[in-house]
C-alpha positions in Angstrom: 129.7 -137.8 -122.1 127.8 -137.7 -118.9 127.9 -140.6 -116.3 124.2 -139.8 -115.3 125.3 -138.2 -112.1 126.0 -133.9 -110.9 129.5 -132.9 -111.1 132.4 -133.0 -113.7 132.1 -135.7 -116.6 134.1 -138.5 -115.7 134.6 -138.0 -112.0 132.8 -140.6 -109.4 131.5 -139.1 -106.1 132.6 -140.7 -103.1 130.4 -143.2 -101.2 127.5 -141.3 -99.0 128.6 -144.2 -96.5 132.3 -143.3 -96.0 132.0 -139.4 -95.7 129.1 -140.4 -92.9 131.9 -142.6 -91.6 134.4 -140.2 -91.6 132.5 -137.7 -90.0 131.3 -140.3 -87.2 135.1 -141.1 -86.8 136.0 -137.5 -86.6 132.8 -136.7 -83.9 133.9 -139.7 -82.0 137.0 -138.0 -81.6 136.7 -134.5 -80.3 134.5 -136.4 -77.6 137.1 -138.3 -76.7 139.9 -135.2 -76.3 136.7 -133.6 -74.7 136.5 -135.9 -72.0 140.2 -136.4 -71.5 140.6 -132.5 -70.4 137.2 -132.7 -68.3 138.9 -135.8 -66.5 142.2 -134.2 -66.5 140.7 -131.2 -64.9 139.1 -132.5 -62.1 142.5 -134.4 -61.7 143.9 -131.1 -61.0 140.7 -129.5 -59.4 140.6 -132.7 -56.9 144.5 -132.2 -56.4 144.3 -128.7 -55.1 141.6 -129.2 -53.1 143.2 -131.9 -51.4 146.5 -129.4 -50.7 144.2 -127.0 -49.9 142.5 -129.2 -47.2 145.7 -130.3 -45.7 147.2 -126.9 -45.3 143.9 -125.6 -44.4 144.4 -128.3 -40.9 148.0 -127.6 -41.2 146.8 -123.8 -40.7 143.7 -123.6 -39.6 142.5 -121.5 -42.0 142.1 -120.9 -46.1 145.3 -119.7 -47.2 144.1 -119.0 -50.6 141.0 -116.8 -49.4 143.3 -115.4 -46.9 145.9 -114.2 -49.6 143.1 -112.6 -51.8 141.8 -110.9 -48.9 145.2 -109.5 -47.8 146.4 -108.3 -51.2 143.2 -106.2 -51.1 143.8 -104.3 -47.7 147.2 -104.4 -48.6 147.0 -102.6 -51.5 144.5 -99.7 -50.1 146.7 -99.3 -47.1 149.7 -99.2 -49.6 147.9 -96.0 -51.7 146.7 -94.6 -48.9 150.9 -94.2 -47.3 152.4 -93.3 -50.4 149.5 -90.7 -52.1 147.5 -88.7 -49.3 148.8 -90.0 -45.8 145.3 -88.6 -44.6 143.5 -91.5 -46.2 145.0 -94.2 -44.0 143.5 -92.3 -40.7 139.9 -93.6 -42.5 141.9 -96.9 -42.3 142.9 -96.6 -38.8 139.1 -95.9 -37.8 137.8 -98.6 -39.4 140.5 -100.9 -37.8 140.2 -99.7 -34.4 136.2 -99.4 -34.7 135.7 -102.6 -35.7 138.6 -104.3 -33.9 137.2 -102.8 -30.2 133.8 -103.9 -31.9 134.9 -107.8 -32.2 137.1 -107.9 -28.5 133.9 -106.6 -26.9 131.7 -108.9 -28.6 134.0 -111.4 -27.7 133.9 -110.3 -23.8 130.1 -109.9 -23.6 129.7 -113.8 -25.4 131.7 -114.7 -22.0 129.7 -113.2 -20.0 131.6 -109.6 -19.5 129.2 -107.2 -20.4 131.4 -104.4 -21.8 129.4 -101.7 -23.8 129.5 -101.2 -27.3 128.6 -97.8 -28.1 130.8 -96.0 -25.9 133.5 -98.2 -27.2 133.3 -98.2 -30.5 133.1 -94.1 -30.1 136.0 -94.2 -28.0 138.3 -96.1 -30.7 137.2 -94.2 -33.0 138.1 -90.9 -31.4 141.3 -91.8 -30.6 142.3 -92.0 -34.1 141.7 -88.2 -35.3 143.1 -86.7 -31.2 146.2 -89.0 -31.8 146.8 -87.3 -35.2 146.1 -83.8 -35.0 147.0 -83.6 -31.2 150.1 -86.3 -31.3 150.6 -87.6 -27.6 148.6 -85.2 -25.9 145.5 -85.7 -27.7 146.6 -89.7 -27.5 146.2 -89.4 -23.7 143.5 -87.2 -23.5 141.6 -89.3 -25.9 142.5 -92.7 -23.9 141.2 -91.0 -20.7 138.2 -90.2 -21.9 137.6 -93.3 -23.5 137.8 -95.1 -19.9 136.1 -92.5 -18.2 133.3 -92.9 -20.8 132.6 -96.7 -21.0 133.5 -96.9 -16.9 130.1 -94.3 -16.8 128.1 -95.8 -19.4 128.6 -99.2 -17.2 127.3 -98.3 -14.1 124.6 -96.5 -15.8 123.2 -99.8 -16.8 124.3 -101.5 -13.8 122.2 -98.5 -11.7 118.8 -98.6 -14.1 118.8 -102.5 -14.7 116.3 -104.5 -12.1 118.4 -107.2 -12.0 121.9 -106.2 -10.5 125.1 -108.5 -11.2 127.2 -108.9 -8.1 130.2 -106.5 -7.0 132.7 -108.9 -8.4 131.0 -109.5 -12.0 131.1 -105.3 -12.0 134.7 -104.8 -11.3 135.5 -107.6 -14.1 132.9 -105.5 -16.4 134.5 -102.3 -15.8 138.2 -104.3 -16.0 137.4 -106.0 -19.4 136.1 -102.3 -20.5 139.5 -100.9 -19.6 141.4 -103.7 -21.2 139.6 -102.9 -24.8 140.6 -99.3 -24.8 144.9 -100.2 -23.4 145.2 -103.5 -25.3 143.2 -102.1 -28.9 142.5 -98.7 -28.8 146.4 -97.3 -27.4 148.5 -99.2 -28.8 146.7 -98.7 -32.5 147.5 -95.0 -31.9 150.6 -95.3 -31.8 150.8 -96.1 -35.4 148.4 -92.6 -35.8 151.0 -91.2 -33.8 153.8 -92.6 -36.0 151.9 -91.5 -39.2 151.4 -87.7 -38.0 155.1 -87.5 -37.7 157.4 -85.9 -40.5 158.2 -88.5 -42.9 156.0 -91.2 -40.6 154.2 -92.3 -43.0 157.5 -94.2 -44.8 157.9 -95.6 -40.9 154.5 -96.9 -40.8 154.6 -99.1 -43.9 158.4 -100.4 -42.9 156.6 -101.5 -39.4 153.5 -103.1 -41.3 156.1 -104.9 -44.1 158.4 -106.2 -41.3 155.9 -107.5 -39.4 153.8 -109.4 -42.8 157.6 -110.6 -43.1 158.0 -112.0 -39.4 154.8 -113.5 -39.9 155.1 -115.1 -43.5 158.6 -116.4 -42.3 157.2 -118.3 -39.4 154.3 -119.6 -41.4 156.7 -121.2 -44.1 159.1 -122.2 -41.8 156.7 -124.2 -39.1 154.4 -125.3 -42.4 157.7 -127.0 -43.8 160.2 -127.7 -40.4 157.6 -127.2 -37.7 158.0 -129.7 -35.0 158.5 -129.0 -31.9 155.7 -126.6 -30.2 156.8 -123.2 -28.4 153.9 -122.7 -26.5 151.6 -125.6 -26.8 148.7 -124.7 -24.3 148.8 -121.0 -25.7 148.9 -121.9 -29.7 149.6 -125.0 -30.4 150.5 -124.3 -34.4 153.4 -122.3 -33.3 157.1 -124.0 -33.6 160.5 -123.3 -32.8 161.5 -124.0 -36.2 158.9 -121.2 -37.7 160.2 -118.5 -35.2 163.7 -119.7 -36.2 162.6 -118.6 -39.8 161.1 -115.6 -38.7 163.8 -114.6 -36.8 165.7 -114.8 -40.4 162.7 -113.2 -42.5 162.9 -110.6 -39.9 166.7 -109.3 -40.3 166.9 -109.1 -44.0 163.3 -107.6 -44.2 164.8 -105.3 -41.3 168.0 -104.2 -42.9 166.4 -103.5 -46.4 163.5 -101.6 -44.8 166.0 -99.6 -43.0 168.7 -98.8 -46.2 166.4 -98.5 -48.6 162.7 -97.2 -47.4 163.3 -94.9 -43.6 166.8 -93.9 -44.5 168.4 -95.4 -41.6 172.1 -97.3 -41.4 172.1 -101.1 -42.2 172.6 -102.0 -38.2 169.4 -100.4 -37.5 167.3 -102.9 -39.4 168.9 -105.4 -37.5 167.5 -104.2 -34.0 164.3 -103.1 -36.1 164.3 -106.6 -37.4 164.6 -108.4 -33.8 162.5 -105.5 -31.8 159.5 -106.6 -34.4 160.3 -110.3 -34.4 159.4 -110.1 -30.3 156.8 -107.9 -30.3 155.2 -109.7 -33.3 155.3 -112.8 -31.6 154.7 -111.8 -28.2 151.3 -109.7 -29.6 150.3 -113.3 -32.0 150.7 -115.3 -28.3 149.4 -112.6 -26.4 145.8 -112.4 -28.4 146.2 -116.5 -28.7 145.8 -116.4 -24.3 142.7 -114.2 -24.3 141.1 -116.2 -27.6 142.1 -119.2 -25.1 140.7 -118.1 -21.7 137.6 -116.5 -23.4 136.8 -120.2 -25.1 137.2 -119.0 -29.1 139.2 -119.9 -32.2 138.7 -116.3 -34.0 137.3 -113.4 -32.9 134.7 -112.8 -35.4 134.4 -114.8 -39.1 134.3 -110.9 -40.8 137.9 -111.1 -42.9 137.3 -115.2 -44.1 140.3 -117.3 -44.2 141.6 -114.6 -41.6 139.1 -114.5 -39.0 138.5 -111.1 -38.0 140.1 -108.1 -37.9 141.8 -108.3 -34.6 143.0 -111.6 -35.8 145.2 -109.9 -38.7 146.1 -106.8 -35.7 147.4 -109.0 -33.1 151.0 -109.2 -34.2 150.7 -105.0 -35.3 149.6 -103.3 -32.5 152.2 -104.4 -30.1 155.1 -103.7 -33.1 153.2 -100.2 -33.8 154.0 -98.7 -30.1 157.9 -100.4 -30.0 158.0 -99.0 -33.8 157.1 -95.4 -32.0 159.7 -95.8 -29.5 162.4 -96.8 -31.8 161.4 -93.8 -34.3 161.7 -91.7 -30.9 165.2 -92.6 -30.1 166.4 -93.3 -33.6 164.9 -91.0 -35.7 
């Protein structure tokens, strides 16, 4: 017989009002684990920002940006050494161009009015001479480059109405000349390196050893850091982070050496300590001019870096004693 209700003879449905519970109970409940992981990620979200913010004035900068940013150029520079050696001279112009770009803009902001075209042409043309004409070319090149920014100078000086005074022109044409020596030469050198048999191999051990002098000394002072080395210069560098670089420096050194240029083990060690000087030397070095010209980067092109003669200050030095060592060694 029939109860008077749908379903199987004999079998009562449940209550409309405890299903509606149950489902209430069960809603209730995914909300709940809902809002536990949005509360437990902005936990995590707050606590990285926080690290972030504290290494970011530890450091100065945005280390995670800065990582992204030199995996990327890292990588490109890495195909370009190991595939077609040609490619990394459209590296080198770009680096030089816009690296003598960012000093002179830095210069003219002080007050040195350096040109920009002739320049930007010179670095540029340095790259291709240095390659195709090795040291000759180099020289040549350099020459010319002087010669052409010197002219371009008192070209201005000679059609502008208002004239600047003798000594504001010999600090023009001297900030000119500085460009071309402190950017544009000594980034040939690694063009110079590269154009050499097997140079190629040289240039990435320079470039390696000098990412490991500097990510030696950034751990090192960012966990041990206390007492400055050159406080009026840069005053984020410590003894205790070139201690560590001066560590990073040998091992990266003697590896570099064994297994990547073919050279015996006590080579990397005077590759390794060579680098670590020149490294830091170049870092203080470009720290004195940011200093004297009033500026913490010199441009806000590479973020979390700076710009791109931020990331070449510790390389261009290291490139020309790289040279010499591959000159005498090699």
């Amino acid at each position: 017989m029939s109860n008077g209700t749908s379903g199987e003879p004999g079998t009562p449905l449940p209550p409309k009002r405890g299903r509606s519970a149950s489902k209430a109970e069960f809603k209730a409940q995914v909300q709940a684990t809902r809002a536990d992981l949005e509360r437990q990620v902005q936990a995590r979200k707050a606590q990285l920002d926080a690290t972030n913010e504290r290494i970011a004035a530890r450091t100065g900068r945005n280390l995670i940006l800065a990582i992204l940013i030199g995996l990327v150029f890292g990588l490109l520079m890495l195909f370009s050494l190991i595939f077609v050696k040609q490619l990394f001279l459209i590296f080198g112009v770009a680096t030089a161009g816009f690296a003598a770009f960012e000093l002179t803009q830095a210069f003219r902001g002080a007050g040195r009015m350096v040109p920009r075209i002739p320049t930007v042409v010179a670095a540029v043309a340095i790259v291709p001479a240095s390659y195709y004409f090795h040291a000759d070319g180099q020289l040549t090149s350099l020459a010319a480059g002087i010669l052409l920014v010197w002219v371009w100078r008192l070209v201005e000086e000679a059609v502008r109405p208002a004239k600047v005074g003798r000594t504001q022109l010999l600090r023009d044409l001297g900030s000119s000349a500085l460009v071309q020596l402190y950017v544009v030469l000594l980034a040939s050198f690694a063009i110079l390196l590269l154009a050499e048999d097997g140079g190629e191999w040289w240039v990435l051990a320079f470039i390696v050893l000098v990412v490991a002098v500097d990510t030696g000394a950034y751990v090192s002072g960012l966990s041990f850091g206390k007492h400055p080395m050159a406080p009026t210069i840069s005053p984020k560098k410590t003894w205790e982070g070139f201690a560590g670089a001066a560590v990073t420096s040998v091992i990266a050194g003697v590896l570099l050496s064994v297994f990547m240029i073919d050279r015996p083990w006590w080579f990397g060690v005077i590759f390794g300590l060579v680098l670590l000087l020149t490294a830091t030397l170049g870092d203080l070095a470009e720290s004195l001019i940011k200093r004297d010209l009033g500026i913490k980067d010199m441009s806000s092109w590479l973020p979390g870096h700076g710009g791109f003669l931020d990331r070449l200050d510790s390389i261009l030095p290291s490139a020309a004693a790289t040279y010499a060592l591959f000159l005498i060694f090699g």
